[in-house]
TIZA-67761 format. One record per residue (C-alpha): residue number from 1; x, y, z; residue in three letters. Coordinates in nm, 4 decimals. Layout:
<atoms>
<atom><resi>NUM</resi><east>X</east><north>Y</north><up>Z</up><resn>ala</resn></atom>
...
</atoms>
This chain:
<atoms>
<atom><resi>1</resi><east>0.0000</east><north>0.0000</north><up>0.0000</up><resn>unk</resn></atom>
<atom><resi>2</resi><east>0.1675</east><north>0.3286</north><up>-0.1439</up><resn>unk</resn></atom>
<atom><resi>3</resi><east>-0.0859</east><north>0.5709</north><up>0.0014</up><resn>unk</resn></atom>
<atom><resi>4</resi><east>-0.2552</east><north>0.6095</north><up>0.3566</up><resn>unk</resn></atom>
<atom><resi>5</resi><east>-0.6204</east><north>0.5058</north><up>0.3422</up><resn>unk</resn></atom>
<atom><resi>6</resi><east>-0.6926</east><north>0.8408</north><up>0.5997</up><resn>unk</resn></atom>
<atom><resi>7</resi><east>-0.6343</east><north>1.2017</north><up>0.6071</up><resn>unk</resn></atom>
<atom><resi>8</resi><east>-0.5611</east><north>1.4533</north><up>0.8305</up><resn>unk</resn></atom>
<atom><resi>9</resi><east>-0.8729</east><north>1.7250</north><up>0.7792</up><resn>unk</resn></atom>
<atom><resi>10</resi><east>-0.8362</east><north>2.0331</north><up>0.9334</up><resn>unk</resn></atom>
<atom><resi>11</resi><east>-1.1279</east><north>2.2751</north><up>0.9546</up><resn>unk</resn></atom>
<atom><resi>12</resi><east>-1.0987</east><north>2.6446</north><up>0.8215</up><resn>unk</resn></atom>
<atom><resi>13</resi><east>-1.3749</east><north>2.8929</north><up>0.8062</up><resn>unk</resn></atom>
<atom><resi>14</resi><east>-1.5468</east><north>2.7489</north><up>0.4491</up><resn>unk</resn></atom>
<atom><resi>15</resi><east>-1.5093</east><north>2.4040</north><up>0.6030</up><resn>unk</resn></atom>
<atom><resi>16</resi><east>-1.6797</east><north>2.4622</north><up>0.9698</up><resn>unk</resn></atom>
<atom><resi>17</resi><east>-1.9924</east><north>2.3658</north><up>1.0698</up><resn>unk</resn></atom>
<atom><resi>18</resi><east>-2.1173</east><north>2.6469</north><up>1.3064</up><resn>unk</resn></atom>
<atom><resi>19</resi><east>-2.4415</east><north>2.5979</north><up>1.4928</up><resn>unk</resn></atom>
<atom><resi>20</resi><east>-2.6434</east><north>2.7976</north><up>1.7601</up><resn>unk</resn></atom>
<atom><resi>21</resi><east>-2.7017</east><north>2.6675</north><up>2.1103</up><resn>unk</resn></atom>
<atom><resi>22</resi><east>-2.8535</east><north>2.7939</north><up>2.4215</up><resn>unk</resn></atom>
<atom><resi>23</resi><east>-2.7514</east><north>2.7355</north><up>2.7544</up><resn>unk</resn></atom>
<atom><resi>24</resi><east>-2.9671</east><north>2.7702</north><up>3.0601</up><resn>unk</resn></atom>
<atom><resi>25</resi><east>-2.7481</east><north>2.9389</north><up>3.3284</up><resn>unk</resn></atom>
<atom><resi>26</resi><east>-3.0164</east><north>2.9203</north><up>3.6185</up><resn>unk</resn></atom>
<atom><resi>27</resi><east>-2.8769</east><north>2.7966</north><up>3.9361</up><resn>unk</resn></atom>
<atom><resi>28</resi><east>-2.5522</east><north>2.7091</north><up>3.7721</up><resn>unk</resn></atom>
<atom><resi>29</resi><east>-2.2347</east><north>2.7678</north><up>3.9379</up><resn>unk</resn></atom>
<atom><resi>30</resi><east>-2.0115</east><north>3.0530</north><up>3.7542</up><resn>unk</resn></atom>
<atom><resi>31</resi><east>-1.6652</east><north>2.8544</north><up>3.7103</up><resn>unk</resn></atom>
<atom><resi>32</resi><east>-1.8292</east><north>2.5786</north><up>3.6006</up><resn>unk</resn></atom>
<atom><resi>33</resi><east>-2.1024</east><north>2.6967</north><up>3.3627</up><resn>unk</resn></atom>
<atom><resi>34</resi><east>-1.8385</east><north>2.9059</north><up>3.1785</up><resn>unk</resn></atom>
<atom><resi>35</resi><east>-1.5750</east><north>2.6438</north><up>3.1546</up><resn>unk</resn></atom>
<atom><resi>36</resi><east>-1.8119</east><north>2.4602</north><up>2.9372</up><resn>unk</resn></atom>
<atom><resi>37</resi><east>-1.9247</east><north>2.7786</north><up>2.7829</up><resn>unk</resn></atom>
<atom><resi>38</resi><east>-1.5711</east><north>2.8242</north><up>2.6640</up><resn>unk</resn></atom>
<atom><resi>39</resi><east>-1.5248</east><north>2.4699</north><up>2.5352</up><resn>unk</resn></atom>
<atom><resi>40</resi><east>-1.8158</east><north>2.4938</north><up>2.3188</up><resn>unk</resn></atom>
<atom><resi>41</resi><east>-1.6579</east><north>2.8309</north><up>2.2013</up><resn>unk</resn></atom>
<atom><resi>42</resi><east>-1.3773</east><north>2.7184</north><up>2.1272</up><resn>unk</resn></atom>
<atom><resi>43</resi><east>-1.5236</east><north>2.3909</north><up>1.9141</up><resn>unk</resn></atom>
<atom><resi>44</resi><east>-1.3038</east><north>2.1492</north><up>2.1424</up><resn>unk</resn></atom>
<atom><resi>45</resi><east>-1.6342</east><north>1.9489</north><up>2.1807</up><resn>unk</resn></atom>
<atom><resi>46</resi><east>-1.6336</east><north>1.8788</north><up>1.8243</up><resn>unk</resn></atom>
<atom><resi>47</resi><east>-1.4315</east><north>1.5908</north><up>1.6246</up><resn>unk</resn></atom>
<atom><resi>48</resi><east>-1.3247</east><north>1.8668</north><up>1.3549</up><resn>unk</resn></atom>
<atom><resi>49</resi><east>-1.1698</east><north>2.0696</north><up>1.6473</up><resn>unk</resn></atom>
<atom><resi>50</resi><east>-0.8883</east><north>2.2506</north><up>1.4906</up><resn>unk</resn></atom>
<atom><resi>51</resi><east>-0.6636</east><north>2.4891</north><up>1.7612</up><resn>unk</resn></atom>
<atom><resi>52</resi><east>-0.6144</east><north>2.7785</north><up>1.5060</up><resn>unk</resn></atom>
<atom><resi>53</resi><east>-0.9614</east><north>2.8245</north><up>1.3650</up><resn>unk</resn></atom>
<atom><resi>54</resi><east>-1.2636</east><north>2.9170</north><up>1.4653</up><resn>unk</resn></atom>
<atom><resi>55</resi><east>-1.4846</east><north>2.6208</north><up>1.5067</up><resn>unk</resn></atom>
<atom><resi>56</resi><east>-1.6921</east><north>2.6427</north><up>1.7567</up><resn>unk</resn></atom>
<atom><resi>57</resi><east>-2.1074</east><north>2.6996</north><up>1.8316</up><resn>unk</resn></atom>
<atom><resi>58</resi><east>-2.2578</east><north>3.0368</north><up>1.8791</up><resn>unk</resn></atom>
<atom><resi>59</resi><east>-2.3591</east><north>3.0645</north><up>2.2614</up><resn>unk</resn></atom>
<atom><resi>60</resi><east>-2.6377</east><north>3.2490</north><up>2.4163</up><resn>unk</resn></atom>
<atom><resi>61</resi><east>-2.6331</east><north>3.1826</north><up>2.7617</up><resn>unk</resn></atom>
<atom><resi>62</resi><east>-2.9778</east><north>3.3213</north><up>2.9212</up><resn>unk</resn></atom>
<atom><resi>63</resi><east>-3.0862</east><north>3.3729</north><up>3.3300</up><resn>unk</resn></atom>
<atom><resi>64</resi><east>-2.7300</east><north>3.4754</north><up>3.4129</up><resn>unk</resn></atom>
<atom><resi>65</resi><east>-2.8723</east><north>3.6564</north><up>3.6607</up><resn>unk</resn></atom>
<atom><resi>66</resi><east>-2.9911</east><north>3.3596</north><up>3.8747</up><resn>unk</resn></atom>
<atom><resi>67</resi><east>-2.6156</east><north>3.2055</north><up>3.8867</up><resn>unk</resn></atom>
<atom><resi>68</resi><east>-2.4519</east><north>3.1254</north><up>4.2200</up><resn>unk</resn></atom>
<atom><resi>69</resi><east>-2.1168</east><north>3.1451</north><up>4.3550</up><resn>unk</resn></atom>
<atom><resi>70</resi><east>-2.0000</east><north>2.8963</north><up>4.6138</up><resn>unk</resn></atom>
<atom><resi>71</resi><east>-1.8678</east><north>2.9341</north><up>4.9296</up><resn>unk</resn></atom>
<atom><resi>72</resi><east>-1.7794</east><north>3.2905</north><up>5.0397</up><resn>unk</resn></atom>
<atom><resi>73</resi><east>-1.6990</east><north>3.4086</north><up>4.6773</up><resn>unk</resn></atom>
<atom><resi>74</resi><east>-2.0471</east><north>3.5967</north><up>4.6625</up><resn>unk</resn></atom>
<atom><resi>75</resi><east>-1.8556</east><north>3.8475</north><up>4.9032</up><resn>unk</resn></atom>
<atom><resi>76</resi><east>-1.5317</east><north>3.7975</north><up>4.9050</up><resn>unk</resn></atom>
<atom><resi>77</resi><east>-1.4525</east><north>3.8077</north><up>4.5491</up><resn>unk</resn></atom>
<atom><resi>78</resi><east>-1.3341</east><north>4.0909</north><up>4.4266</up><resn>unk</resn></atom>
<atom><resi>79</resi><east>-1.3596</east><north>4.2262</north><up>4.0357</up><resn>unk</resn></atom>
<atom><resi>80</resi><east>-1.1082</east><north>4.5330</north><up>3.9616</up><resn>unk</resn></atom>
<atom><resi>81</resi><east>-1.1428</east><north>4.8211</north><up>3.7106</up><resn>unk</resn></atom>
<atom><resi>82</resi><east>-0.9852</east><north>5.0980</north><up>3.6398</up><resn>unk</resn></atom>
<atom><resi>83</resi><east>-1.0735</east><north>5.4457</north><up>3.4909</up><resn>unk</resn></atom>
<atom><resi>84</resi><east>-0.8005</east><north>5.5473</north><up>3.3378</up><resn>unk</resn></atom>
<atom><resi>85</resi><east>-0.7322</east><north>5.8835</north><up>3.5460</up><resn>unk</resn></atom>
<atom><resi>86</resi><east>-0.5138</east><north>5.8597</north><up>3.8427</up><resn>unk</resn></atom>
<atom><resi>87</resi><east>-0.6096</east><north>5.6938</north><up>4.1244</up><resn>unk</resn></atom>
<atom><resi>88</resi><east>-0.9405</east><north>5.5439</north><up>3.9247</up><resn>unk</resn></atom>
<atom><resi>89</resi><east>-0.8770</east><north>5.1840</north><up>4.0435</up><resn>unk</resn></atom>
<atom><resi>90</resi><east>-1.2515</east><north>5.0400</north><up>4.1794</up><resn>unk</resn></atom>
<atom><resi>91</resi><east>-1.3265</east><north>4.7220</north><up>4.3262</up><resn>unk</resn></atom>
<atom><resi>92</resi><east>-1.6652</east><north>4.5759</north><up>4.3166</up><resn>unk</resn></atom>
<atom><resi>93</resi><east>-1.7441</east><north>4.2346</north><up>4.5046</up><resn>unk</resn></atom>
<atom><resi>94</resi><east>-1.9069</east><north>3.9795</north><up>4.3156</up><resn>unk</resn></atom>
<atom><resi>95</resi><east>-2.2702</east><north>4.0473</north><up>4.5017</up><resn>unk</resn></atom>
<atom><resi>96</resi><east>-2.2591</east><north>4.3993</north><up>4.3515</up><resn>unk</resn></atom>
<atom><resi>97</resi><east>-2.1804</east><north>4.3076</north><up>4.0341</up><resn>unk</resn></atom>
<atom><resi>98</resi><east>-2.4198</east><north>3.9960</north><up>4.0156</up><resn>unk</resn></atom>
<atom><resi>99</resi><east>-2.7247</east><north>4.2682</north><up>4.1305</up><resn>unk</resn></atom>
<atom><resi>100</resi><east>-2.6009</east><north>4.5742</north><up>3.8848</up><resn>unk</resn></atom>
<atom><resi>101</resi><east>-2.4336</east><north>4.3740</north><up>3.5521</up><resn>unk</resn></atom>
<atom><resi>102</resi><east>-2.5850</east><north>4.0182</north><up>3.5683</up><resn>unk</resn></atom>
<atom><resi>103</resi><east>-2.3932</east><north>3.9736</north><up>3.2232</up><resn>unk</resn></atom>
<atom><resi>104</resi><east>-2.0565</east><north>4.1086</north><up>3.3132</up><resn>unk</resn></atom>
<atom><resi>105</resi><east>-2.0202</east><north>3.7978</north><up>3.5566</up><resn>unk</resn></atom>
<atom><resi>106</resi><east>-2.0386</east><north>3.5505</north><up>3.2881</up><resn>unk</resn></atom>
<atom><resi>107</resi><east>-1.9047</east><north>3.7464</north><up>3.0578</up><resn>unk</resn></atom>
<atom><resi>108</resi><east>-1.5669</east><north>3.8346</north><up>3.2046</up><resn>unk</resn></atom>
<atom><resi>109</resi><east>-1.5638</east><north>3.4563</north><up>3.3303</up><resn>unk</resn></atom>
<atom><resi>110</resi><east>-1.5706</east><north>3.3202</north><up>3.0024</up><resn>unk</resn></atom>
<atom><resi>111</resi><east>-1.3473</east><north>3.5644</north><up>2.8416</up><resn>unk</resn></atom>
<atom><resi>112</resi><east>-1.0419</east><north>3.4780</north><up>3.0600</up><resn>unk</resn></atom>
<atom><resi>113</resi><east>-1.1140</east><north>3.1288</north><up>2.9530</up><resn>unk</resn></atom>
<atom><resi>114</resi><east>-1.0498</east><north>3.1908</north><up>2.5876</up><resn>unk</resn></atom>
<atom><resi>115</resi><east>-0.7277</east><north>3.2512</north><up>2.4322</up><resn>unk</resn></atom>
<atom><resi>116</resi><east>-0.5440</east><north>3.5968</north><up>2.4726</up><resn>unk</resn></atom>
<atom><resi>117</resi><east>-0.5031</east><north>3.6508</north><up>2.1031</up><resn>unk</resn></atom>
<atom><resi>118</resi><east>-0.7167</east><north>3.7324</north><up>1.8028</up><resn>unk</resn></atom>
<atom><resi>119</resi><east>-0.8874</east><north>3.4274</north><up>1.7784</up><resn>unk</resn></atom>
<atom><resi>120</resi><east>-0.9974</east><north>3.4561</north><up>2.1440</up><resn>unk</resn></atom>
<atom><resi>121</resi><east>-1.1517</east><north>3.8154</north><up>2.0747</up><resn>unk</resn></atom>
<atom><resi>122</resi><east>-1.2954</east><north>3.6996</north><up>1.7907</up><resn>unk</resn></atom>
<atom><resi>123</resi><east>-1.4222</east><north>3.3745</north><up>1.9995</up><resn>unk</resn></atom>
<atom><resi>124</resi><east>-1.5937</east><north>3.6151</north><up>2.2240</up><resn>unk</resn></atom>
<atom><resi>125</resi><east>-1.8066</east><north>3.7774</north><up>1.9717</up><resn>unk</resn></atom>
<atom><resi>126</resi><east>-2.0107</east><north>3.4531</north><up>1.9510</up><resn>unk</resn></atom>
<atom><resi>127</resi><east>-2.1034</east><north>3.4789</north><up>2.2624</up><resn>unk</resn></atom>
<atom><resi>128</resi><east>-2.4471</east><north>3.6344</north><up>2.3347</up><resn>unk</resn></atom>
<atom><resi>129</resi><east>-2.5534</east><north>3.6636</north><up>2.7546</up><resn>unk</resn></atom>
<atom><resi>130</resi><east>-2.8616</east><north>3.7655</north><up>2.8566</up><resn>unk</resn></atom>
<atom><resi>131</resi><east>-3.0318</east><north>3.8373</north><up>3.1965</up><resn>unk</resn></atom>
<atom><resi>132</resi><east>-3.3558</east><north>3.6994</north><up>3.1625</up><resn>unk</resn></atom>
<atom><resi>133</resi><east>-3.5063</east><north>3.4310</north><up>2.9841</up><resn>unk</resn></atom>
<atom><resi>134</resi><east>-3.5933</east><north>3.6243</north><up>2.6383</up><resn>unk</resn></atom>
<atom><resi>135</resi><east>-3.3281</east><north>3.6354</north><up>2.3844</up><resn>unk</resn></atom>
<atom><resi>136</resi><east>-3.3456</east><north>3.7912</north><up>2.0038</up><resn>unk</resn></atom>
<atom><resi>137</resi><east>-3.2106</east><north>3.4979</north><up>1.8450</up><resn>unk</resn></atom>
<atom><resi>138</resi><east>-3.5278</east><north>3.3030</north><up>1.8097</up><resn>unk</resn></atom>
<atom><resi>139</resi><east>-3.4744</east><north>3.2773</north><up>1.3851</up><resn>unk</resn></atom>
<atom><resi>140</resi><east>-3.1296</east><north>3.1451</north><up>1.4067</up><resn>unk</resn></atom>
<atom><resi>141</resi><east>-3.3310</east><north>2.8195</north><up>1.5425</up><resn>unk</resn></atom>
<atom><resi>142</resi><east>-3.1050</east><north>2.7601</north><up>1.8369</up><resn>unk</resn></atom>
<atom><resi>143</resi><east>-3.0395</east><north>2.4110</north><up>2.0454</up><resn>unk</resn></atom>
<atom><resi>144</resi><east>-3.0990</east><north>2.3846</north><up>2.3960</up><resn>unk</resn></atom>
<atom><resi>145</resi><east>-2.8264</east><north>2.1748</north><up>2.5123</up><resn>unk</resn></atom>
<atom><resi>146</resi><east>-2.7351</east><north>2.0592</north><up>2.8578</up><resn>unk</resn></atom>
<atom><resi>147</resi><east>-2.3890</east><north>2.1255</north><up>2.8961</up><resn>unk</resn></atom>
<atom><resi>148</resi><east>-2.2849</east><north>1.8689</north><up>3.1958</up><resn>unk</resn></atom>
<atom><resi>149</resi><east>-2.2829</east><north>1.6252</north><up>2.9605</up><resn>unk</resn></atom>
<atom><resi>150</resi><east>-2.0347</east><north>1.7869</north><up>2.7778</up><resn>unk</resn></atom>
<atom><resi>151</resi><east>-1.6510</east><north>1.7048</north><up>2.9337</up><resn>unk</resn></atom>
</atoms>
């Protein structure tokens, strides 16, 4: 045999098969949820997975306002921010944050879960949080999946 019966395929942006899932984030916890989140981002749940390409699911994660820390994080952890004028540093526990910017939780979670590069911003932008149960996305058809079966 002269040739090998397989091939190596690796997926590039004509080749990808991009769908449109929604994730429940009601009584999940943060770390967890957005772990998951970021897999399915980043396509490693798929057999076509490819490192440098974008080949992952669009994600709209919906109730992040109704997810849970454990432990003492709901107080004790702390998100930073600055202004950008001196002295303009601000802290803001995670309680504050979860009752002002429901979406900012999730969304900062899952963003230092994705690569610090181009890909990774460009990652991010298929991902779609909402607060309540209502999203816009209703003609893109999406998937409810359950993402603890997903490793």
């Amino acid at each position: 045999m002269d040739t090998l019966s397989y091939k190596t395929v690796s997926a590039n942006k004509a080749t990808v098969n991009k769908e449109w899932v929604i994730v429940d984030a009601q009584n999940e916890i943060v770390g967890r949820l957005c772990a998951r989140i970021a897999l399915v981002l980043r396509g490693k749940h798929k057999p076509s997975y490819t490192p440098h390409a974008d080949c992952g699911d669009y994600v709209i994660v919906i109730n992040a306002d109704k997810v849970r820390f454990t432990g003492k994080k709901s107080s004790e952890k702390e998100y930073v921010r600055h202004t950008g004028y001196p002295g303009g540093q601000r802290v803001t526990t995670a309680a504050v944050l979860l009752q002002n910017k429901p979406v900012a939780i999730v969304e900062k979670a899952v963003k230092g879960m994705l690569p610090k590069n181009r890909l990774g911003a460009e990652l991010f932008r298929n991902l779609h949080v909402y607060a309540g149960s209502e999203h816009p996305h209703a003609s893109q058809q999406p998937q409810t999946i359950n993402l603890n079966i997903i490793r």
